[in-house]
C-alpha positions in Angstrom: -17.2 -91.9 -32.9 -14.3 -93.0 -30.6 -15.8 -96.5 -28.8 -18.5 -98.8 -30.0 -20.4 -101.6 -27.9 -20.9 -105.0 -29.7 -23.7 -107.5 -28.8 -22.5 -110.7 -30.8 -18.5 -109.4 -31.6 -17.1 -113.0 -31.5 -19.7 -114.0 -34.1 -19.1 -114.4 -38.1 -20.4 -111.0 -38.9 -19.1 -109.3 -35.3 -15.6 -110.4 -36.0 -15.4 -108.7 -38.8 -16.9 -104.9 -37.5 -14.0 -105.6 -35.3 -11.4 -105.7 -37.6 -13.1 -102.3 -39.4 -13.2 -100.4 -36.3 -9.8 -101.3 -35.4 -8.6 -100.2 -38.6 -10.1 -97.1 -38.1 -9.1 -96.3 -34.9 -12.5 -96.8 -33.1 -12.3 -98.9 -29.8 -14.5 -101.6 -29.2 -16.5 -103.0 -26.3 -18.6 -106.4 -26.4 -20.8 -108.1 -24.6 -20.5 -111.8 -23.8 -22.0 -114.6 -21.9 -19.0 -116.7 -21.6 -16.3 -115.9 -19.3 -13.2 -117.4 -20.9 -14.3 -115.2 -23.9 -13.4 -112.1 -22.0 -10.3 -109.8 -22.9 -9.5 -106.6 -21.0 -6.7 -105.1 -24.6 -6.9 -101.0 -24.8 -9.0 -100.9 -28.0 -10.9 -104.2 -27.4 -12.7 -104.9 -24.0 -15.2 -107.6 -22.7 -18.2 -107.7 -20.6 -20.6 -110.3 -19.2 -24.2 -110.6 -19.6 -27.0 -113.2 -19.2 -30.2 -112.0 -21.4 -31.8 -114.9 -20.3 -31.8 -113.1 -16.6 -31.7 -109.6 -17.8 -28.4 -109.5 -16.4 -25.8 -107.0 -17.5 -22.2 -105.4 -16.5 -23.7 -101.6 -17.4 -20.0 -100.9 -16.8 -19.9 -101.8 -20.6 -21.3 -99.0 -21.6 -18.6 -96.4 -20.4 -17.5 -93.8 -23.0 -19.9 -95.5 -25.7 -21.7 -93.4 -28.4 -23.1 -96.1 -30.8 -24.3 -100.1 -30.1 -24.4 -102.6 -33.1 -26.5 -105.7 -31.8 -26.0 -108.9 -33.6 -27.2 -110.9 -30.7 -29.6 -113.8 -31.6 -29.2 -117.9 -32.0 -28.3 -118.9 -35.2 -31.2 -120.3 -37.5 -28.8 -122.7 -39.1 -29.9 -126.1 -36.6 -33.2 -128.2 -37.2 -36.6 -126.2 -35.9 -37.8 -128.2 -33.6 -40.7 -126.1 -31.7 -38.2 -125.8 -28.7 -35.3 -124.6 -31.0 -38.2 -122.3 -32.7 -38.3 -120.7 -29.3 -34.5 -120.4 -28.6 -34.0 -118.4 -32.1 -37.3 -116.0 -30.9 -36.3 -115.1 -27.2 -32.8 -114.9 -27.7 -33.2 -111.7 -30.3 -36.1 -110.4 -27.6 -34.4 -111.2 -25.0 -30.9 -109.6 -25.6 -32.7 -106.3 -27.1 -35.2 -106.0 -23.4 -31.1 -107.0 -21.6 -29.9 -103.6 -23.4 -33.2 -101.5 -23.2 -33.1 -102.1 -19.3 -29.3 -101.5 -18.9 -30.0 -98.4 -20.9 -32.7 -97.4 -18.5 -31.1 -97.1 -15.8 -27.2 -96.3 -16.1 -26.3 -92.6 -17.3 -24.6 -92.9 -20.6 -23.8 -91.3 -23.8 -25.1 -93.4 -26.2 -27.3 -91.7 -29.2 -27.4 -94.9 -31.7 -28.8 -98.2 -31.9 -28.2 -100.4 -34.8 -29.7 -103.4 -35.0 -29.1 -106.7 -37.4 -32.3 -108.0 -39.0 -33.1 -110.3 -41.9 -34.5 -110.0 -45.2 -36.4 -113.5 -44.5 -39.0 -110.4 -43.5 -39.4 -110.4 -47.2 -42.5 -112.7 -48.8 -40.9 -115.2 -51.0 -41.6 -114.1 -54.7 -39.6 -114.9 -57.9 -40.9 -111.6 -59.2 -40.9 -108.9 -56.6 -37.8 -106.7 -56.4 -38.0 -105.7 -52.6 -36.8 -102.5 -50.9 -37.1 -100.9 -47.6 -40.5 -99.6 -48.2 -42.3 -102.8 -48.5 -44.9 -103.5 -45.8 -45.3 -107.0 -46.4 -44.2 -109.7 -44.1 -43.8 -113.0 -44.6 -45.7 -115.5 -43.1 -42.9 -118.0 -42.4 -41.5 -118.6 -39.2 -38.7 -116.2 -40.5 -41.2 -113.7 -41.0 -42.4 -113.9 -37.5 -39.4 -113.8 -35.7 -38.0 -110.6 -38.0 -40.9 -108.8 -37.3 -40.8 -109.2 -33.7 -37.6 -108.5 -33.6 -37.9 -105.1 -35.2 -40.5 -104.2 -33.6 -38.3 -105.1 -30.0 -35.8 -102.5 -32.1 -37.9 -99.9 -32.1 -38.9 -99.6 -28.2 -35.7 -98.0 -27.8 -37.0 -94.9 -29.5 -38.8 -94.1 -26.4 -35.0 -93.8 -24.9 -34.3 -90.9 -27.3 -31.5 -93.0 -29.9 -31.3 -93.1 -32.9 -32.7 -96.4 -34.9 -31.0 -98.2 -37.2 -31.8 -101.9 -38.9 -29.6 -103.5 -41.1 -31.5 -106.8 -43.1 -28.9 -109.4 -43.9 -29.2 -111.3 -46.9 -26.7 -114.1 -47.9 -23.5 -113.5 -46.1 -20.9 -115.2 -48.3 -17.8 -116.3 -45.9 -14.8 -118.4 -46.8 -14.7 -120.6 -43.4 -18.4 -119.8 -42.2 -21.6 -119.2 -43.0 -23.4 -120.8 -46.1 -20.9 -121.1 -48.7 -18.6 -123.7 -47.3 -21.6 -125.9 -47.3 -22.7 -124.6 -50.8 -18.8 -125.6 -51.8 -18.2 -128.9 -49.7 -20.7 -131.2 -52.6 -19.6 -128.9 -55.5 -15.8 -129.7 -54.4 -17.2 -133.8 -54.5 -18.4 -133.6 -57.6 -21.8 -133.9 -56.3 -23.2 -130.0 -56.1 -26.7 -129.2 -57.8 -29.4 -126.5 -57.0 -32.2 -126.9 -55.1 -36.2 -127.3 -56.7 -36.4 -125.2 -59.9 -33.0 -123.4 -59.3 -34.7 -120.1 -60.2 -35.2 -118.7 -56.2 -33.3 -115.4 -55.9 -30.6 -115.6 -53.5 -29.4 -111.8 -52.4 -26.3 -112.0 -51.1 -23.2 -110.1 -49.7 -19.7 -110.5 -49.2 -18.8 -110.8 -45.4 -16.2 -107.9 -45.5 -18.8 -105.4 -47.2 -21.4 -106.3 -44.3 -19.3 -105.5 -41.9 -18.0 -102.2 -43.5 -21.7 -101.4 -44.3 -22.5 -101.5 -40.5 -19.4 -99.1 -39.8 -20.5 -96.9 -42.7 -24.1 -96.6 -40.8 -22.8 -95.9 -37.5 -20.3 -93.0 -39.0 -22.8 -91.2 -40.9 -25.1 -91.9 -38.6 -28.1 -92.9 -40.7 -31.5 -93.9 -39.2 -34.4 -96.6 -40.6 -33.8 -99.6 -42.2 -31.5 -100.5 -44.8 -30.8 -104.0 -47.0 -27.7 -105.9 -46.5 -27.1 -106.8 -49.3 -25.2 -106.9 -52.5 -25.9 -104.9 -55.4 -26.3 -108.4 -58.1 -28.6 -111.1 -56.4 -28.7 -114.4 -58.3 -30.8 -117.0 -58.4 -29.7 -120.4 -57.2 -28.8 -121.8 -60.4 -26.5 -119.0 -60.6 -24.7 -119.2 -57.5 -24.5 -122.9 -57.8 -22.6 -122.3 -61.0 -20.7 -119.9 -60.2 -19.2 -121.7 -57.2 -18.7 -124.3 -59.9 -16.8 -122.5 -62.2 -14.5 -121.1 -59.4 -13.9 -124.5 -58.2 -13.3 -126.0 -61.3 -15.8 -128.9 -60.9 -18.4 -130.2 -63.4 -22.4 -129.8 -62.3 -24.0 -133.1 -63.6 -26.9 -134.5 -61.1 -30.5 -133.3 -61.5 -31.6 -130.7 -59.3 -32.2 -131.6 -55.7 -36.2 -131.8 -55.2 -38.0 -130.1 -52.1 -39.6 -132.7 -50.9 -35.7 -134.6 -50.5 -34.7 -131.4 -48.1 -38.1 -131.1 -46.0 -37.3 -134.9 -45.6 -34.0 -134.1 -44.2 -34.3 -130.6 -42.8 -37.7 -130.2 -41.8 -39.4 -126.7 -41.7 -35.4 -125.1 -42.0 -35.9 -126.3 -45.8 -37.7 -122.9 -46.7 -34.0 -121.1 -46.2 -33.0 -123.1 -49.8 -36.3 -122.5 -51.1 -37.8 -119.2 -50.6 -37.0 -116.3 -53.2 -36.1 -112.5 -51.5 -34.6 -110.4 -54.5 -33.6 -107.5 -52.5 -32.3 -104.1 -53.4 -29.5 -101.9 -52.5 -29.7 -98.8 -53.7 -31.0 -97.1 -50.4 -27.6 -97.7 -49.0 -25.5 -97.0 -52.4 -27.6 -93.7 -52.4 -26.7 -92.7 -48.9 -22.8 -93.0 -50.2 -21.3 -96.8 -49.5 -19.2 -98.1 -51.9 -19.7 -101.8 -52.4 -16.2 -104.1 -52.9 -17.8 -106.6 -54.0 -20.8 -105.8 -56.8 -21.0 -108.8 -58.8 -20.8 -112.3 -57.2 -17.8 -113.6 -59.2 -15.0 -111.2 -57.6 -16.8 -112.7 -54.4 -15.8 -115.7 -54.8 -13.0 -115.3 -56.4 -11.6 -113.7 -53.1 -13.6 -116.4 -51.2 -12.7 -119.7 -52.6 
């Protein structure tokens, strides 16, 4: 695998694939809605489109064997219904933008690998999920993941190869959730959220991003968890990030009802348990850095 196409490459998780393919020698192209994000370097090109149009430069997929989409809106703002519909149609719409470029431009490309979430997952303190389960969950999370997918797997009729990658917690040091999980800790005023005992499966930015280079070189098809081996509950990670920070937990767990006050429907992302496993992924041959949540954050914070 010489070149790669990114949907989403400026993002937390794109940046990252970046880095990895750069390091390995594999050129990247990306796709981008904004023109003063463009960059024309030898191993690192840019090209427009609009998915709200169905607009595309096909131009990007010159000399391209493998795309990794990330594209979608983040779920981290309020869900108001209007928002609800911004995080739905810009997953669909990005996926039908590709499958039409696709379509109609001769290319090379044999692989599609898609990010996904494990919020597919029904929340359960006692289910240890893997790729095989068939339940989805009927949060809004669930919807949109299962729509998604399902968008994913209409490029099958285009003869590539499908791959889906559900993300769990992606643990960042300037991004992401943990600078928010670390901002009330480093105050003094950190605490878990309800009963403390909802599982939180989560990896470390650097192996998510190696793990999607890892599927595009061994070109492996279906779906596969992002996710670290460990997950913890939220008492855990709360601790944790405690204990690295060197700052005393004393206030009473933060009740439900207090974040539905203040975040609405989003609330569910503290609440709602996904244990997930790995060992799809592990079995297939990737090596995780980071197993255990401790060297994470170590390295992190």
């Amino acid at each position: 695998m010489k070149k790669i196409l990114i949907t989403g490459a400026t993002g937390l998780v794109g940046q990252n694939i970046v880095h990895i393919c750069h390091e390995k020698g594999i050129c990247v192209h990306y796709l981008t809605t904004s023109k003063h994000k463009l960059e024309h370097k030898e191993n690192y090109k840019g090209f427009l489109w609009d998915p709200s149009k169905n607009s595309i430069d096909t131009a990007c997929f010159d000399g391209v064997e493998v795309i990794i989409n990330l594209a979608g809106a983040t779920i981290s703002k309020r869900w108001i219904s209007s928002y609800k519909t911004v995080i739905l149609n810009s997953r669909i719409d990005s996926l039908n933008t590709l499958y039409t470029g696709l379509k109609n431009t001769a290319n090379n490309i044999s692989h599609l690998i898609s990010a996904s979430a494990i919020g597919v997952y029904p929340d359960s303190l006692t289910n240890y999920y893997d790729e095989s389960e068939k339940a989805v969950s009927s949060s809004f999370l669930g919807d949109v993941v299962s729509k998604w997918e399902t968008a994913v797997d209409s490029f099958k009729t285009l003869g590539l190869k499908i791959s889906k990658v559900r993300i769990g917690l992606v643990l960042d040091n300037e991004e992401g959730a943990l600078p928010q999980i670390a901002k009330p800790v480093k105050l003094g005023l950190g605490a878990a959220f309800g009963h403390g005992n909802q599982w939180q499966s989560w990896i470390h930015v650097t192996d998510l991003a190696r793990l999607f280079v890892f599927v595009a070189q061994e070109q492996l098809e279906g779906i596969y968890n992002g996710v670290a081996p460990n997950p913890v509950s939220n008492k855990e990670l709360t601790n944790a990030v405690a204990k690295q920070l060197k700052r005393p937990l004393w206030l009473p767990n933060i009740p439900k009802s207090i974040m539905r006050l203040l975040l609405g429907e989003m609330h569910i992302l503290l609440f709602e348990s996904q244990r997930v496993s790995s060992k799809k992924i592990e079995e297939a041959g990737f090596t995780f850095t980071y197993y255990t949540l401790q060297p994470a954050l170590q390295e992190l914070l």
